[in-house]
C-alpha positions in Angstrom: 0.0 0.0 0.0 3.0 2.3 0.8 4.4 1.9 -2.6 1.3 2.4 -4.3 0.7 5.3 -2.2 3.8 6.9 -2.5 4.2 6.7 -6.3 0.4 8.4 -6.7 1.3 11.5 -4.1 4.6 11.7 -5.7 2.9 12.7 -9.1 1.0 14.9 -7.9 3.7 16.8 -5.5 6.7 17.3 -7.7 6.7 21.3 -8.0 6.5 21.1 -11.6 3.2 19.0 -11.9 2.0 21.3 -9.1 2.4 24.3 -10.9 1.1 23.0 -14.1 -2.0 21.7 -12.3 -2.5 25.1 -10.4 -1.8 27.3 -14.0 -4.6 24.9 -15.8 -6.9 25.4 -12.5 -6.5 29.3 -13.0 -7.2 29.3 -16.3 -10.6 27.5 -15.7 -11.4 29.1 -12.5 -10.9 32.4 -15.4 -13.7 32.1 -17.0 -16.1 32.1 -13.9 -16.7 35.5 -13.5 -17.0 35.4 -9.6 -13.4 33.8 -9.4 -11.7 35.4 -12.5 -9.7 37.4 -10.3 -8.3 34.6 -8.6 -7.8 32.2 -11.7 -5.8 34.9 -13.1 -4.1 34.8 -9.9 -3.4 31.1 -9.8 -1.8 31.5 -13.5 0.4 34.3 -12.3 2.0 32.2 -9.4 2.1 29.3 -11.7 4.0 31.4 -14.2 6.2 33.3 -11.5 6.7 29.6 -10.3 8.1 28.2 -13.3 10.7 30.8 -13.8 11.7 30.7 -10.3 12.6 26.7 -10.6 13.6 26.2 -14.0 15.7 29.5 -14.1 17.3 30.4 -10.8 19.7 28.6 -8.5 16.6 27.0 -6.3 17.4 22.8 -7.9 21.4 23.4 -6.7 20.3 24.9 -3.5 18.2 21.8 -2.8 20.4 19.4 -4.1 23.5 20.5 -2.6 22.7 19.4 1.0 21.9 15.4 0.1 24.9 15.4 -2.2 27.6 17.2 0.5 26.1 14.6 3.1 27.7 11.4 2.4 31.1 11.8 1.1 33.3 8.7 -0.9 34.4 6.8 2.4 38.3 6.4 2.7 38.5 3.2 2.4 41.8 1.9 4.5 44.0 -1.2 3.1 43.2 -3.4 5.3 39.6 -2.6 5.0 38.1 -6.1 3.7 34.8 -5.2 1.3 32.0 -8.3 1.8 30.2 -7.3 -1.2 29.3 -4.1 -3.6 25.6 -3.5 -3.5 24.2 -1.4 -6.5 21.0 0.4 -6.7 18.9 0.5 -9.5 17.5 3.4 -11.0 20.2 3.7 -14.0 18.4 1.3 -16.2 15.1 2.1 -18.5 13.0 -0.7 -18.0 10.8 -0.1 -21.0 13.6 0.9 -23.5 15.4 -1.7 -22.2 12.8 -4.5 -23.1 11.9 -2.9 -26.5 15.1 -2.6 -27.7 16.7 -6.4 -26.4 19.5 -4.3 -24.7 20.5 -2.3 -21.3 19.5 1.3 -22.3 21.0 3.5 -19.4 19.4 6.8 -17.9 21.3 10.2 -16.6 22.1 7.7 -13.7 24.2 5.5 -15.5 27.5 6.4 -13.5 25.8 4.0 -10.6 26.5 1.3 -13.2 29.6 2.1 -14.7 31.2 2.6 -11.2 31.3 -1.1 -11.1 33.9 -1.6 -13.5 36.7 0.0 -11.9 35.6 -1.3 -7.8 35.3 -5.2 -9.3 38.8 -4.5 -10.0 39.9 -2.1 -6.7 38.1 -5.1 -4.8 38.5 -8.2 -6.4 37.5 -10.2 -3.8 33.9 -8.4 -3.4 31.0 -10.3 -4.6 29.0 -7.5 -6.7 25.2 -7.3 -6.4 23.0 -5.3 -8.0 19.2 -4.8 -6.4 16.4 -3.5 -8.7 13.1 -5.1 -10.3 10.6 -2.8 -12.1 10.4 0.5 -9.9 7.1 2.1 -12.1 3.9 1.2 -12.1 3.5 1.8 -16.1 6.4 -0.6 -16.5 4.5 -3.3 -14.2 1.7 -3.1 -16.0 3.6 -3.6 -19.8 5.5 -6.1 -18.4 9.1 -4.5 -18.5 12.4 -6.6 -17.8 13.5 -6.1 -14.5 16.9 -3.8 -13.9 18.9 -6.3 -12.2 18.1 -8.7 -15.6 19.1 -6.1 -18.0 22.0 -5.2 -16.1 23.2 -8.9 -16.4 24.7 -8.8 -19.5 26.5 -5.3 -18.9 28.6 -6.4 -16.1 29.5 -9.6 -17.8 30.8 -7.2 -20.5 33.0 -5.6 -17.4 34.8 -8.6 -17.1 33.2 -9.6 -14.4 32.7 -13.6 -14.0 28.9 -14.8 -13.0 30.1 -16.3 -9.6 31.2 -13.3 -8.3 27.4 -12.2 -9.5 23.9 -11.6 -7.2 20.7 -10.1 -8.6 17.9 -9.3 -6.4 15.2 -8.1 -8.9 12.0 -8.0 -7.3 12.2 -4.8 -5.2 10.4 -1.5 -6.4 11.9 1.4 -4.1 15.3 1.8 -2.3 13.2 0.5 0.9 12.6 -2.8 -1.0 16.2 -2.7 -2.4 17.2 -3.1 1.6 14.7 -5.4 3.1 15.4 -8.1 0.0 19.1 -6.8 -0.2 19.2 -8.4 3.6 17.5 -11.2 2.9 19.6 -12.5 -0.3 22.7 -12.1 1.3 21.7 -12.8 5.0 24.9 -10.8 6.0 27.1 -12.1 8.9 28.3 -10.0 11.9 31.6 -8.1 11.1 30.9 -7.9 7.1 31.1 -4.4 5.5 29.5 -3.3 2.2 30.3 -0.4 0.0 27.2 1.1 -1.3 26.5 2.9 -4.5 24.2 5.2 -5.5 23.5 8.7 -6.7 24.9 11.4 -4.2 21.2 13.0 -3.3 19.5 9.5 -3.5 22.7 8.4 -0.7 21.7 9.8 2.7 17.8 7.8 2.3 19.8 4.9 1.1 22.2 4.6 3.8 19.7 5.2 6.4 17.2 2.2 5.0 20.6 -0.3 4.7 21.7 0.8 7.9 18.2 0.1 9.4 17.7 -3.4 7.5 20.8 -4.5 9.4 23.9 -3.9 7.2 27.2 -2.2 7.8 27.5 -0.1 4.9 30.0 2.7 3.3 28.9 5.1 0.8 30.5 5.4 -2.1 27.8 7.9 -4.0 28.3 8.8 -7.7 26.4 10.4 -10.3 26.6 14.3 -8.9 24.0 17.0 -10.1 26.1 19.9 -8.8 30.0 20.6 -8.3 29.4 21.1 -5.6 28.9 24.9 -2.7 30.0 26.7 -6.1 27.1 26.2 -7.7 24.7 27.7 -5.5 25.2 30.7 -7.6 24.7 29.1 -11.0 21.2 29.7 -12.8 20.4 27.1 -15.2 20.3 27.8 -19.3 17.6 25.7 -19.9 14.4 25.6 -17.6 13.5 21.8 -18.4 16.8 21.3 -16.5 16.3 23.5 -13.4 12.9 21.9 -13.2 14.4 18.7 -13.4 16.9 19.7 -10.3 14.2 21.0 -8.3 11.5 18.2 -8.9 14.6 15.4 -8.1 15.1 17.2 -4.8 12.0 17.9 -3.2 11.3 14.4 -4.3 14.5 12.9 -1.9 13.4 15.5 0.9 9.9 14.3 0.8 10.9 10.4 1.1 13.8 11.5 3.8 9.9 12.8 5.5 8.2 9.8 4.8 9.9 7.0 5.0 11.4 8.9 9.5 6.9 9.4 9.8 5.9 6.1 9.0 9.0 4.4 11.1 10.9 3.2 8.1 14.5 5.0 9.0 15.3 6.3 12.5 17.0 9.7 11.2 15.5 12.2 8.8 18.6 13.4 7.5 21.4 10.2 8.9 25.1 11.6 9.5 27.8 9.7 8.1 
């Protein structure tokens, strides 16, 4: 139910589909003659609300604060790596199935990071958690991400034994719970995780409550970093992008500390 829940609100609350929907309310509310005034006042903020977020600095200034969070861990020497979990969310399901091959999305450093740590840690099984996270791709029947992502890692060199797929979850809290239960880690095991850096402080705080001993390794950075707190964006598509990807993060941190899921809204490192 939370899933189903979550993906329907989400819609609905990204700032971009709530302007949209509040500029097309306006503009029906406009030709009621009693609420004109107000409709023309709902397409004003809607307007005013698009420029603000696709224009100005507003996606960097949310972003900045979930990617600064977690940095790469220092990993020492004698540091011995159990296993490299993966998230998904760098595969296109539906592309993916249509096309018989792994079609990658702006997220595809999460998969490409693989390469060089299967080498850094050769003795690291690699395992890669993801099934079918939308509900349009349910229903069509996609591939799973952990299935498409199969043949990409074999083309990293990487031999099948060293090789786990969990592939039914559908969020990052499902990515834990059946992470744990595939690998049913033992006391004294330690697990580099990798993810996007503003999807990495949700992530470490759900694999930290499922029972692992994890160290971030986030990739896949939307800003430079403080620096860009000054730098409006060219085109809007992409500061909307930005700001819809972070209030999206901030409202699961929310969700996932009110309904008991993780024990920190914003974990510390």
């Amino acid at each position: 139910m939370f899933y189903y829940l979550a993906k329907t609100l989400g819609f609905l609350i990204l700032p971009s589909n709530a302007a949209l929907v509040l500029g097309l309310l306006g503009l029906l509310l406009s030709f009621i003659r009693r609420a004109q005034r107000f409709g023309r006042f709902l397409m004003g903020f809607a307007l005013i609300a698009f420029a603000v977020m696709g224009w100005s600095p507003l996606g960097n200034w949310l972003i900045q604060p979930l990617e600064e969070r977690f940095p790469q861990a220092a990993i020492a020497p004698q540091t011995r790596i159990a296993g490299i979990i993966v998230l998904g969310g760098a595969v296109d399901t539906h592309i993916s199935t249509t096309r018989h091959e792994t079609a990658l999305t702006d997220s595809a450093e999460r998969m490409t990071a693989v390469a060089s740590l299967s080498r850094q840690f050769p003795d690291a099984r690699i395992i890669f958690t993801g099934g079918v996270g939308s509900l349009a791709g349910q229903i069509w029947g996609d591939i799973t991400e952990a299935d498409a992502s199969r043949q990409l890692f074999r083309s990293f060199g990487i031999p099948d034994e060293r090789m786990l797929f969990e592939n039914r979850s559908r969020d990052t809290y499902e990515n834990a719970v059946f992470t744990y239960d595939l690998l049913k880690p033992r006391p004294g095991e330690t697990y580099l995780l990798v993810t996007s850096g503003y999807h990495m402080p949700r992530s470490m705080a759900l694999f930290r409550k499922a029972g692992f001993d994890v160290m971030a390794y986030p990739v896949n950075y939307r800003t430079a970093g403080p620096q860009d707190g000054l730098r409006p964006f060219y085109a809007m598509s992409d500061g909307l992008r930005q700001v819809n990807l972070a209030v999206r993060e901030w409202i699961g941190l929310l969700s996932y500390r009110l309904s008991g899921r993780i024990d920190e809204i914003f974990p510390e490192p």
